[in-house]
BAMILO-682522 format. One line per 3 residues: number of its first residue (from 1); their letters; for each residue y negated, x, z negated of N, C-alpha, C, CB. Coordinates in steps of 0.05 Angstrom, whole numbers, plus 5000, padded with zeros to 4 digits. Last residue first. Glycine has a CB too. Layout:
// BAMILO-682522
NUM = A = Y X Z Y X Z Y X Z Y X Z; ... .
END
This chain:
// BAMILO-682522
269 = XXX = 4766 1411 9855 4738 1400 9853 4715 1427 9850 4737 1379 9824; 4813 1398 9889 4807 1417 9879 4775 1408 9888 4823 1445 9889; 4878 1360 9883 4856 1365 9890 4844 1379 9887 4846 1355 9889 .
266 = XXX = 4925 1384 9872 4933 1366 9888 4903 1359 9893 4954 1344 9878; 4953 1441 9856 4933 1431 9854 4933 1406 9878 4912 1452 9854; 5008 1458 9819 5005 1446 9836 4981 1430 9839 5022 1437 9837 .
263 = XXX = 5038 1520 9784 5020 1506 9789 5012 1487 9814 5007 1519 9785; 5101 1524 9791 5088 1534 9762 5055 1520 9772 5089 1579 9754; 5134 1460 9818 5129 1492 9806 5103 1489 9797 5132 1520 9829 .
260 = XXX = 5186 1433 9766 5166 1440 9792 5148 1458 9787 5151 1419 9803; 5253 1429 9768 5233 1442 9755 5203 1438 9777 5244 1475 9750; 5293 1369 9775 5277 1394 9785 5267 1397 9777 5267 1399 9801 .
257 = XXX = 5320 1327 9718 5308 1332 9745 5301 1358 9757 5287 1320 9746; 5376 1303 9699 5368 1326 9697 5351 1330 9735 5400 1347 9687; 5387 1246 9659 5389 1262 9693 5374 1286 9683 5368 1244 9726 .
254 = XXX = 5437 1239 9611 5396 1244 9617 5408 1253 9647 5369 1280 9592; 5481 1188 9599 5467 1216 9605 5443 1209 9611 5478 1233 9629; 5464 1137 9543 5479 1146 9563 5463 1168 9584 5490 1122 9577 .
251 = XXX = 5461 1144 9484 5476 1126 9492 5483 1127 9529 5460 1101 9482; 5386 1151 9475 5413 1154 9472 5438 1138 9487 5415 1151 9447; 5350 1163 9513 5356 1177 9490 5380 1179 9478 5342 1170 9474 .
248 = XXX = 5360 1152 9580 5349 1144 9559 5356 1164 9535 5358 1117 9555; 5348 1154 9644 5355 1163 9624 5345 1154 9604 5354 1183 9625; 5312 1114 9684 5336 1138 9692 5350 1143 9676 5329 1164 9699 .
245 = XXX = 5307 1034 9699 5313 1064 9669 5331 1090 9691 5349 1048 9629; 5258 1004 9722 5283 1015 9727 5289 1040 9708 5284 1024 9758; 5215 0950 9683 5220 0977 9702 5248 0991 9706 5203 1000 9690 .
242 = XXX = 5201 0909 9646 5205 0915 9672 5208 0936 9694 5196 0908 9676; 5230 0925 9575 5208 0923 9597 5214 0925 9627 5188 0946 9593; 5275 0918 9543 5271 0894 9570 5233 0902 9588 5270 0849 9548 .
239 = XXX = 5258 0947 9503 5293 0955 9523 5288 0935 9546 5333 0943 9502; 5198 0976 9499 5215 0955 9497 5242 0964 9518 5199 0927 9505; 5173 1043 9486 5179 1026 9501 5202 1000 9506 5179 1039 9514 .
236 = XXX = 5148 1050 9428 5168 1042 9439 5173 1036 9466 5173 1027 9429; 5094 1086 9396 5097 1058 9417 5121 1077 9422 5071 1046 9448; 5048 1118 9353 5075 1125 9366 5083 1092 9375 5101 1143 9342 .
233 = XXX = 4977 1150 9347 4988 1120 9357 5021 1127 9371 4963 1105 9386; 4934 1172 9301 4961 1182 9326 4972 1163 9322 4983 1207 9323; 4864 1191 9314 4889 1173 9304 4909 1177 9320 4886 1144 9304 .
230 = XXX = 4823 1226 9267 4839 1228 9298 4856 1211 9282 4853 1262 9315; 4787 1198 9232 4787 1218 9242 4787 1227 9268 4800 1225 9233; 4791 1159 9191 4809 1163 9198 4807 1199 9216 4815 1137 9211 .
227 = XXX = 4736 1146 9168 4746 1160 9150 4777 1163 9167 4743 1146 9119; 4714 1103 9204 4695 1135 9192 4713 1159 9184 4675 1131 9160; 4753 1075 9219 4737 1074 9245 4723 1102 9232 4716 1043 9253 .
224 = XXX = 4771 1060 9175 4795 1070 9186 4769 1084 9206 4823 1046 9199; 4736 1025 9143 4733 1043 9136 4759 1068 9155 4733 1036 9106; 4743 0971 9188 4715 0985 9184 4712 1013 9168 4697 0966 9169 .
221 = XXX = 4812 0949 9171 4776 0952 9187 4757 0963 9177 4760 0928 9191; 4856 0992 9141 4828 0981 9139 4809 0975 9157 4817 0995 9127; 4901 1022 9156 4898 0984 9159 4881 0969 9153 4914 0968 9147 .
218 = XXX = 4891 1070 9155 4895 1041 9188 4898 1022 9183 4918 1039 9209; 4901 1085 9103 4875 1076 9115 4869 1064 9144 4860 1098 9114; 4951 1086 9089 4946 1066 9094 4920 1059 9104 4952 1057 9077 .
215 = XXX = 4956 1147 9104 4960 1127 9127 4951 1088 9119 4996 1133 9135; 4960 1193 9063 4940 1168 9067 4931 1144 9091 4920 1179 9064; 5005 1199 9051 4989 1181 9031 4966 1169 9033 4984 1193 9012 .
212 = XXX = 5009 1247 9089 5023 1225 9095 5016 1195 9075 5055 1236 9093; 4947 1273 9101 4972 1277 9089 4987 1250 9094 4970 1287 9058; 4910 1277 9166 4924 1276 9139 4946 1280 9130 4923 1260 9130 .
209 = XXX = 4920 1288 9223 4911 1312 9208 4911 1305 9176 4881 1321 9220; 4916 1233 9243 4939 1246 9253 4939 1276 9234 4937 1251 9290; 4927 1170 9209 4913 1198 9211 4923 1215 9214 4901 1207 9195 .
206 = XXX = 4970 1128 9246 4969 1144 9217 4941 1167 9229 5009 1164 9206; 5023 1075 9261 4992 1087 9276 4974 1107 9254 4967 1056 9286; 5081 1064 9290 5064 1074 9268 5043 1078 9284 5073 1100 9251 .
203 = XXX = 5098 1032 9331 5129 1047 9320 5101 1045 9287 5147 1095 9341; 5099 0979 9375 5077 0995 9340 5109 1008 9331 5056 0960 9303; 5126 0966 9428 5116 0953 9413 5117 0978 9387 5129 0925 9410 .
200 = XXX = 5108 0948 9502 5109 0969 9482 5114 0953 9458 5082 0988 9481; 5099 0907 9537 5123 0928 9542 5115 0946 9521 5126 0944 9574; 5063 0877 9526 5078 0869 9530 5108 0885 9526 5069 0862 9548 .
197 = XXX = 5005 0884 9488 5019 0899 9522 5040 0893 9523 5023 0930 9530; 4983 0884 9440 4987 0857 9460 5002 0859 9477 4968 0848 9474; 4991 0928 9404 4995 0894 9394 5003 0874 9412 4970 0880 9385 .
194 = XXX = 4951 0966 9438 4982 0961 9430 4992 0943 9421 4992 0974 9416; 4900 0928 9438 4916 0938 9456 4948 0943 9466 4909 0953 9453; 4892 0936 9385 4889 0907 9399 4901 0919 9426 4853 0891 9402 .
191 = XXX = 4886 0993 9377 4914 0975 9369 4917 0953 9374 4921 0971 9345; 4845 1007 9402 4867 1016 9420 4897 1013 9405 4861 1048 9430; 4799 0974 9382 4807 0977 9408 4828 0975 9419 4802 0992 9414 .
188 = XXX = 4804 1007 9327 4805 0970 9334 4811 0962 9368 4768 0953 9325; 4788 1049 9332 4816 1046 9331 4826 1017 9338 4825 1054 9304; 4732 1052 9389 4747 1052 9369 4776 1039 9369 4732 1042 9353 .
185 = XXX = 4705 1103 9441 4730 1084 9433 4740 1079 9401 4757 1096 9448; 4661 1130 9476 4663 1107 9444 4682 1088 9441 4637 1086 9439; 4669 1186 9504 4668 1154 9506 4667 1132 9480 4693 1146 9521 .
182 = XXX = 4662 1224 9557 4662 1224 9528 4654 1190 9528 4639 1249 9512; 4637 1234 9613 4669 1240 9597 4680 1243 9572 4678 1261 9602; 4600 1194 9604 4608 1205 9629 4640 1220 9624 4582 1229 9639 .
179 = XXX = 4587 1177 9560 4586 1152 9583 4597 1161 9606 4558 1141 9590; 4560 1244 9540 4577 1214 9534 4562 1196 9552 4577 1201 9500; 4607 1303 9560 4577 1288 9563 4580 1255 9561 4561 1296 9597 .
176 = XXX = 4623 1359 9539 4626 1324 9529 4608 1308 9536 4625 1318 9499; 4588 1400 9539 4611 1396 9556 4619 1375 9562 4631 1405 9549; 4519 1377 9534 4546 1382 9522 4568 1386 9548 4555 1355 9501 .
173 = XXX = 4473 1416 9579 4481 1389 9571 4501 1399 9559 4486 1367 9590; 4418 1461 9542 4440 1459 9575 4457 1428 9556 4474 1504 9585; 4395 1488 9510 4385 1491 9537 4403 1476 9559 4384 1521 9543 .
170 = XXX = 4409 1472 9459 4420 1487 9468 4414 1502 9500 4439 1475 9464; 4368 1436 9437 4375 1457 9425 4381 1486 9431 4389 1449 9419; 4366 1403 9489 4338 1416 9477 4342 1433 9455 4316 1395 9467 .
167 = XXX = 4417 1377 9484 4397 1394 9508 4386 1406 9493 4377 1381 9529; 4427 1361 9432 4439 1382 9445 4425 1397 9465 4459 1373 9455; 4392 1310 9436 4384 1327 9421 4396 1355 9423 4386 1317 9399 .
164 = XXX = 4418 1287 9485 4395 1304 9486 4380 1318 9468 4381 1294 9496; 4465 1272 9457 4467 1291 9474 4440 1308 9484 4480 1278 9495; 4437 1235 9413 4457 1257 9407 4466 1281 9435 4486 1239 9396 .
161 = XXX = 4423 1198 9449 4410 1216 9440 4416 1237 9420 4394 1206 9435; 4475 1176 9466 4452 1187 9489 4430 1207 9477 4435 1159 9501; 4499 1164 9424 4514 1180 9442 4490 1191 9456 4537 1165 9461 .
158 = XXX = 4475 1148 9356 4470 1145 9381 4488 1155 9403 4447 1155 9384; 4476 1173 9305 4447 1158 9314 4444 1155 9350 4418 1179 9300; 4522 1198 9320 4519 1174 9295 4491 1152 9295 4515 1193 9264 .
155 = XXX = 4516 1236 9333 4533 1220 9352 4519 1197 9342 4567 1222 9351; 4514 1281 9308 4486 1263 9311 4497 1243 9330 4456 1281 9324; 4543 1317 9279 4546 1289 9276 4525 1270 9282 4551 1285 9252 .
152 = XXX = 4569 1324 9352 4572 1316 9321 4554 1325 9302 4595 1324 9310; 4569 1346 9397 4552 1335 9386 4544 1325 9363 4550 1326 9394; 4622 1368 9411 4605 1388 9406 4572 1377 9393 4604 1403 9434 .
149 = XXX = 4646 1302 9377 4649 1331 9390 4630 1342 9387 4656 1335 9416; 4628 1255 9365 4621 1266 9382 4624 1293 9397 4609 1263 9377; 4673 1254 9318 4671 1236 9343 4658 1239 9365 4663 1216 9339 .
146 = XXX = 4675 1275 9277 4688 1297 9301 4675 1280 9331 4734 1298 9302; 4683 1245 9241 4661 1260 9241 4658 1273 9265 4660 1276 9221; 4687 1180 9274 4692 1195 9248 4676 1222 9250 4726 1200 9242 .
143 = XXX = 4675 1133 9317 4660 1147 9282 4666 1164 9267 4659 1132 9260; 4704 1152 9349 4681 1153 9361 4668 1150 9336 4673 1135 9383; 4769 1192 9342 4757 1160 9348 4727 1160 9348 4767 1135 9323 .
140 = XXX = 4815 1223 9381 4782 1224 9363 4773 1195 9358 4753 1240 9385; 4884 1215 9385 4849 1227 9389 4831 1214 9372 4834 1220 9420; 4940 1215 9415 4930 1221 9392 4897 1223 9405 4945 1249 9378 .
137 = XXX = 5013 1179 9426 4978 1192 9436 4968 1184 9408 4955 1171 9468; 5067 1175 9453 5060 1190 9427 5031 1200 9436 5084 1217 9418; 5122 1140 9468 5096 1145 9474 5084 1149 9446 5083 1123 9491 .
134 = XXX = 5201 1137 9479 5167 1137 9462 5145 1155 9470 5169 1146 9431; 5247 1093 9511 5228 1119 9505 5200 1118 9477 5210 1123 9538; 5263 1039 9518 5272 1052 9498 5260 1087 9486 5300 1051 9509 .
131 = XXX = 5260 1062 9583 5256 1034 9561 5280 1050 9534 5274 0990 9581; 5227 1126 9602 5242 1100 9603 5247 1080 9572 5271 1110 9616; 5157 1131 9621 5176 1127 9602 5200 1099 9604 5159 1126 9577 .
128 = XXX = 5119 1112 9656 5131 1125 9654 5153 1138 9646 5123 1126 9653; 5088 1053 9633 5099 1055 9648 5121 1080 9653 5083 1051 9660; 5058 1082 9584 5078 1065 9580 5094 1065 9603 5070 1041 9574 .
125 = XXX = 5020 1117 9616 5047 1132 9604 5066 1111 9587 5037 1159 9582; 4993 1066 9643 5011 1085 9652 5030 1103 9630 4994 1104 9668; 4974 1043 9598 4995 1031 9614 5015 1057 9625 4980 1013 9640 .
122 = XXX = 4936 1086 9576 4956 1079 9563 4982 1062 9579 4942 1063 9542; 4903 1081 9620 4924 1112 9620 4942 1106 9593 4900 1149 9615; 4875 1029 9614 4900 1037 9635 4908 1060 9634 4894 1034 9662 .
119 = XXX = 4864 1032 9570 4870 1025 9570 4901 1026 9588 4853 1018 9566; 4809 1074 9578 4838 1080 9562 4855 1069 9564 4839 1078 9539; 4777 1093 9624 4792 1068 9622 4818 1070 9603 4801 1061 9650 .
116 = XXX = 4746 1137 9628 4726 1103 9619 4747 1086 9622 4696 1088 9643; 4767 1184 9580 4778 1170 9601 4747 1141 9611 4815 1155 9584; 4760 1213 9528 4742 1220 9547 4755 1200 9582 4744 1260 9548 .
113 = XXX = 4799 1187 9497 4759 1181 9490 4749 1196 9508 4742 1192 9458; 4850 1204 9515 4839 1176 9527 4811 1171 9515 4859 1149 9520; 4852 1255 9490 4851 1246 9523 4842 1228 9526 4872 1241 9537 .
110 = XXX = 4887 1280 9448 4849 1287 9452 4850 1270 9483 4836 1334 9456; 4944 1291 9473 4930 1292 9451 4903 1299 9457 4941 1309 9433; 5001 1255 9493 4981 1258 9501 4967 1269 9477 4971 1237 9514 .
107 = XXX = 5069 1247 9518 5061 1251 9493 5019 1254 9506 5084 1286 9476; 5119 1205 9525 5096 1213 9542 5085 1219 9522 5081 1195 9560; 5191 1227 9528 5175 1214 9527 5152 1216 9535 5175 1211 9514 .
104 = XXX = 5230 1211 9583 5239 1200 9549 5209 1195 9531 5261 1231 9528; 5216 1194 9644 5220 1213 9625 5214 1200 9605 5207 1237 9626; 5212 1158 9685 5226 1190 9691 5224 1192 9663 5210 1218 9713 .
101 = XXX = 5192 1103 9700 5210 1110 9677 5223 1141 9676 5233 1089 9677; 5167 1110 9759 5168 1099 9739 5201 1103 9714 5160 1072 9752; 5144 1176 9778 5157 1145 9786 5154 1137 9755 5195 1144 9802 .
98 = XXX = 5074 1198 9786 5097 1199 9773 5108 1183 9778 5098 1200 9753; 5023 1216 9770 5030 1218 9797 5059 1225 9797 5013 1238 9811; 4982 1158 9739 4990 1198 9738 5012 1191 9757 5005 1220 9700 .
95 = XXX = 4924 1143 9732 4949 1145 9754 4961 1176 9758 4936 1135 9785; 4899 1156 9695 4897 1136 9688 4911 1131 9719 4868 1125 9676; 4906 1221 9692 4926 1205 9665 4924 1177 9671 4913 1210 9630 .
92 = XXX = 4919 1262 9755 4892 1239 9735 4912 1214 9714 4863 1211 9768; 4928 1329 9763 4922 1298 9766 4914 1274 9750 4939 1290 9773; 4962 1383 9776 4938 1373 9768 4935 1336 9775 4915 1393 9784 .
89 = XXX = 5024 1395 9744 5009 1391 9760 4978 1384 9765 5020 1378 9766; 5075 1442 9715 5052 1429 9712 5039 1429 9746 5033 1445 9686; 5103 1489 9698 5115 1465 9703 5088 1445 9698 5143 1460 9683 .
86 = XXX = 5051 1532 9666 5084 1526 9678 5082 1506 9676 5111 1535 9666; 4993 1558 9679 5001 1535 9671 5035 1527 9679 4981 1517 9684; 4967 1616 9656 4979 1607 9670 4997 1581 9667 4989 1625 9675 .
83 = XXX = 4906 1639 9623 4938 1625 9613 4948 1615 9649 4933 1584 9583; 4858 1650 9605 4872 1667 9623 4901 1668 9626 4865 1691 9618; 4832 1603 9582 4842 1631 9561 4863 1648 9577 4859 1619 9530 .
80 = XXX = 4857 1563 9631 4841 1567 9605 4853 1590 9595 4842 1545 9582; 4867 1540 9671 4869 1564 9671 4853 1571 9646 4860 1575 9697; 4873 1481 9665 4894 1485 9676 4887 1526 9671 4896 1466 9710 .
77 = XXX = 4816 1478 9656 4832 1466 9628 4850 1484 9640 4841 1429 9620; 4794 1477 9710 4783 1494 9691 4802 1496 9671 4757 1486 9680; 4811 1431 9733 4831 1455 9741 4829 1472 9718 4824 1471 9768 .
74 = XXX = 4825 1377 9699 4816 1399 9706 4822 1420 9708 4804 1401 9700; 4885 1343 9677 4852 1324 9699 4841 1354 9715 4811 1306 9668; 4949 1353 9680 4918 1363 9676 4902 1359 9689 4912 1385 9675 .
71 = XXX = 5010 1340 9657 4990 1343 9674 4957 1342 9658 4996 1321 9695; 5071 1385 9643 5038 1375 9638 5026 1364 9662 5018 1400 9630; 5137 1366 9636 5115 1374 9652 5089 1359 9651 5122 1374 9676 .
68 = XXX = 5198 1397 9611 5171 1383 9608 5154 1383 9628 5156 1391 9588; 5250 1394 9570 5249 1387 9597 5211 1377 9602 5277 1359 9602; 5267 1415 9502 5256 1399 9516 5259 1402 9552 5229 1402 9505 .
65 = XXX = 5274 1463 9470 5292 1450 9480 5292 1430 9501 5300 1442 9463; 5232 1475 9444 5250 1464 9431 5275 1449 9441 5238 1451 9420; 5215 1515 9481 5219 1526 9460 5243 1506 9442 5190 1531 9447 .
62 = XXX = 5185 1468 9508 5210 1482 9525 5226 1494 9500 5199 1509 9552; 5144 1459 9482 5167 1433 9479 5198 1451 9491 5155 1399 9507; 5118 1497 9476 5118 1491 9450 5153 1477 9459 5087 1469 9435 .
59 = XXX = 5096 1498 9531 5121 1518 9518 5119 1515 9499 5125 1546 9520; 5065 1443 9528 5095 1446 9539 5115 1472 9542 5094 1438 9564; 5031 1453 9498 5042 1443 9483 5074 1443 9498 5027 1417 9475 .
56 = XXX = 4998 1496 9523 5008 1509 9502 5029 1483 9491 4983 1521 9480; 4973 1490 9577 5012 1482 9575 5011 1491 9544 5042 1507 9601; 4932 1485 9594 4939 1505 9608 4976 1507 9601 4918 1532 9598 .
53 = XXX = 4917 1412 9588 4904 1436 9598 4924 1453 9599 4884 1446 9583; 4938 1363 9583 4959 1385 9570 4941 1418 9573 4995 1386 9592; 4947 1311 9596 4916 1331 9589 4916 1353 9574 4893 1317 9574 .
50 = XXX = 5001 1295 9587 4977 1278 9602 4954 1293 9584 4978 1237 9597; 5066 1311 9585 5048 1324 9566 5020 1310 9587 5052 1365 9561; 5124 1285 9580 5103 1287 9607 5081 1287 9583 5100 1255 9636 .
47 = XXX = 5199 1304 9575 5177 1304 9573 5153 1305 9578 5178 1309 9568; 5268 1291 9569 5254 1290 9587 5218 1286 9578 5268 1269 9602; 5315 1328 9524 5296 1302 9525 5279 1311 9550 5275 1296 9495 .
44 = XXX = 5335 1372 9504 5345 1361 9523 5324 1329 9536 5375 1356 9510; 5303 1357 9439 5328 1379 9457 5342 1366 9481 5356 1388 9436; 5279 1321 9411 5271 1335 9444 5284 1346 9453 5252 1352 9451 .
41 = XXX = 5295 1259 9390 5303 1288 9381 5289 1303 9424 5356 1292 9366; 5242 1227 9359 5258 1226 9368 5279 1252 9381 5248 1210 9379; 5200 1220 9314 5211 1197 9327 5236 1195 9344 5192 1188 9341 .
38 = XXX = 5194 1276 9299 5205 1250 9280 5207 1225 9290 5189 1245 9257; 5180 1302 9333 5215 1301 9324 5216 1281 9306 5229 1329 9309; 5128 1298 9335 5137 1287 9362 5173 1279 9348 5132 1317 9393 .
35 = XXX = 5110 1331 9288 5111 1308 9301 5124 1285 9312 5105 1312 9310; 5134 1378 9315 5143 1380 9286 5145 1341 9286 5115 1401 9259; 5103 1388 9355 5130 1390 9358 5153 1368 9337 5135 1422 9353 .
32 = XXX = 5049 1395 9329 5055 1372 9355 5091 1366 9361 5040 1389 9389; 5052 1439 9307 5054 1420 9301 5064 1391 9304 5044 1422 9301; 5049 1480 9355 5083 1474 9332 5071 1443 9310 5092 1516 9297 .
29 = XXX = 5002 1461 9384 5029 1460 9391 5057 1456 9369 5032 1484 9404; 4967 1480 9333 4970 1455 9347 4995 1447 9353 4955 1455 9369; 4979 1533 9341 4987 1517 9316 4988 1501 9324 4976 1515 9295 .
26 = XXX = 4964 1545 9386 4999 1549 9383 4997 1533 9357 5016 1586 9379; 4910 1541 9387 4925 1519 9402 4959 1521 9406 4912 1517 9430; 4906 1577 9349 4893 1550 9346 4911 1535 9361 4863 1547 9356 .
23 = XXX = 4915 1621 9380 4928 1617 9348 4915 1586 9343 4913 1645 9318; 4870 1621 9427 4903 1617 9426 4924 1615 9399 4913 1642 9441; 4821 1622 9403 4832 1602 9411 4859 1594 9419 4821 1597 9424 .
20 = XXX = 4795 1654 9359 4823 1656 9362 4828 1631 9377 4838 1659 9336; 4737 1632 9350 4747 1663 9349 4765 1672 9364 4757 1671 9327; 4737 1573 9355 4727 1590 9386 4741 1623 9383 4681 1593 9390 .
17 = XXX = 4770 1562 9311 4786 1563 9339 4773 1576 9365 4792 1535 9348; 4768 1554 9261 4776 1590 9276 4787 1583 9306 4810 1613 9254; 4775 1518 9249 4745 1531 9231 4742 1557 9253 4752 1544 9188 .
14 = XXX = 4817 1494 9253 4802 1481 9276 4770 1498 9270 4800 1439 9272; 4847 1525 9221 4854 1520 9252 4829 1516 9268 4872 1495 9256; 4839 1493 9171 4825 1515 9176 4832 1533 9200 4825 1528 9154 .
11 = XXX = 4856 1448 9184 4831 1446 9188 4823 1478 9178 4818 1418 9172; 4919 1463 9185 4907 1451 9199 4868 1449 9207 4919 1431 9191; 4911 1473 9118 4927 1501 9149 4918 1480 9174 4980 1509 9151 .
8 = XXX = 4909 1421 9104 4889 1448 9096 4893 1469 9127 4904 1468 9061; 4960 1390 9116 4926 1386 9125 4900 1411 9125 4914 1364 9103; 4995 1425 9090 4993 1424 9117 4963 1411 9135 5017 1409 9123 .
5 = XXX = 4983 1416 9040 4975 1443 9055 4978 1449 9078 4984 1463 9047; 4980 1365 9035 4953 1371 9034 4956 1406 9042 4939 1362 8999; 5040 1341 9072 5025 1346 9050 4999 1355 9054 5036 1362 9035 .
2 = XX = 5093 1344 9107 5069 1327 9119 5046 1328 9091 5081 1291 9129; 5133 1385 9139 5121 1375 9114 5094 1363 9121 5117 1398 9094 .
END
């Protein structure tokens, strides 16, 4: 259900999340599920979760049936809340460490405003996915209220001095430190983007934490950028994009790859 009590139960998630951070990020997860099924069915589906920190969304996906594996920029993320990360690797969303077209789909949430190259970790989990797959990314956009994260809302008069007004509050820099892993991406950005790329094309682009009534606000310049929030962007991968298909959704078998194992640090910072 996509209504105002699912928006409500959502933002009072996000009121209780340092308390309860694992009831926070299972809601998330069944959400994310709930989501993700309306473009396409996961049972059996091949799945690459890109900043998945410790996996709550990929035993969300296993739960449904799914085939999944996270990857995760930081190790820190990868052992969060004393979680053990299944089927997951460590490595970087803007070359994730993957062939081309393995899996149905690429889901990402909160990732590319802390990237400096959205662009290209959007290629990539286009790339990834076979033709006919879907790519399902979500995040913050840099005006709305959240946009600065732990800095909010002084983002507004700034990134640089929104972070040092943090210093001097807090004694110490944001987690989010902007220009460095926090970034000012607007929606205008990253649908001029999708619009152009060749190999994808606009399933929907909607406030990912509203009710479903109010999606038309993406099609507003300038009031989408305050009042959207987080945006969730669902892409196609075209049937003629250039790449070799393993499996597709429908119409003919899924390969069935190897599990890998439960944690794989491929660098360690």
């Amino acid at each position: 259900m996509r209504g105002i009590r699912r928006s409500i139960r959502l933002f009072r998630g996000f009121r209780s999340e340092q308390e309860d951070p694992t009831a926070f990020y299972q809601l998330l997860a069944d959400d994310t599920i709930r989501e993700v099924s309306r473009y396409c069915q996961l049972s059996g589906a091949r799945v690459i979760d890109i900043g998945g920190a410790s996996g709550y969304v990929g035993d969300a996906l296993a739960e449904a049936g799914a085939s999944s594996l996270t990857v995760e920029y930081e190790r820190s993320q990868i052992l969060e809340h004393g979680r053990r990360l299944k089927n997951g690797v460590q490595g970087d969303g803007m070359a994730l460490p993957v062939s081309d077209a393995a899996f149905d789909v690429a889901y990402s949430s909160n990732v590319i405003e802390h990237v400096p190259d959205p662009e290209k970790m959007l290629q990539e989990m286009a790339r990834v996915v076979t033709p006919g797959g879907i790519v399902f990314v979500t995040y913050t956009n840099w005006l709305s209220p959240w946009g600065g994260h732990e800095t909010s809302p002084w983002h507004y008069f700034g990134g640089q001095r929104a972070v040092r007004r943090y210093e001097k509050r807090h004694g110490k820099p944001p987690k989010n430190l902007y220009g460095v892993s926090l970034f000012n991406l607007p929606i205008s950005r990253v649908l001029k983007w999708a619009r152009s790329w060749p190999d994808v094309e606009v399933l929907d682009a909607f406030p990912r934490y509203y009710p479903h009534w109010t999606w038309p606000l993406v099609r507003i310049p300038g009031l989408r950028e305050v009042a959207t929030w987080n945006l969730a962007l669902v892409l196609r991968r075209r049937a003629d994009a250039p790449y070799r298909s393993l499996h597709t959704l429908t119409g003919t078998p899924q390969v069935v790859l190897s599990a890998p194992t439960d944690v794989l640090s491929i660098t360690t910072r």
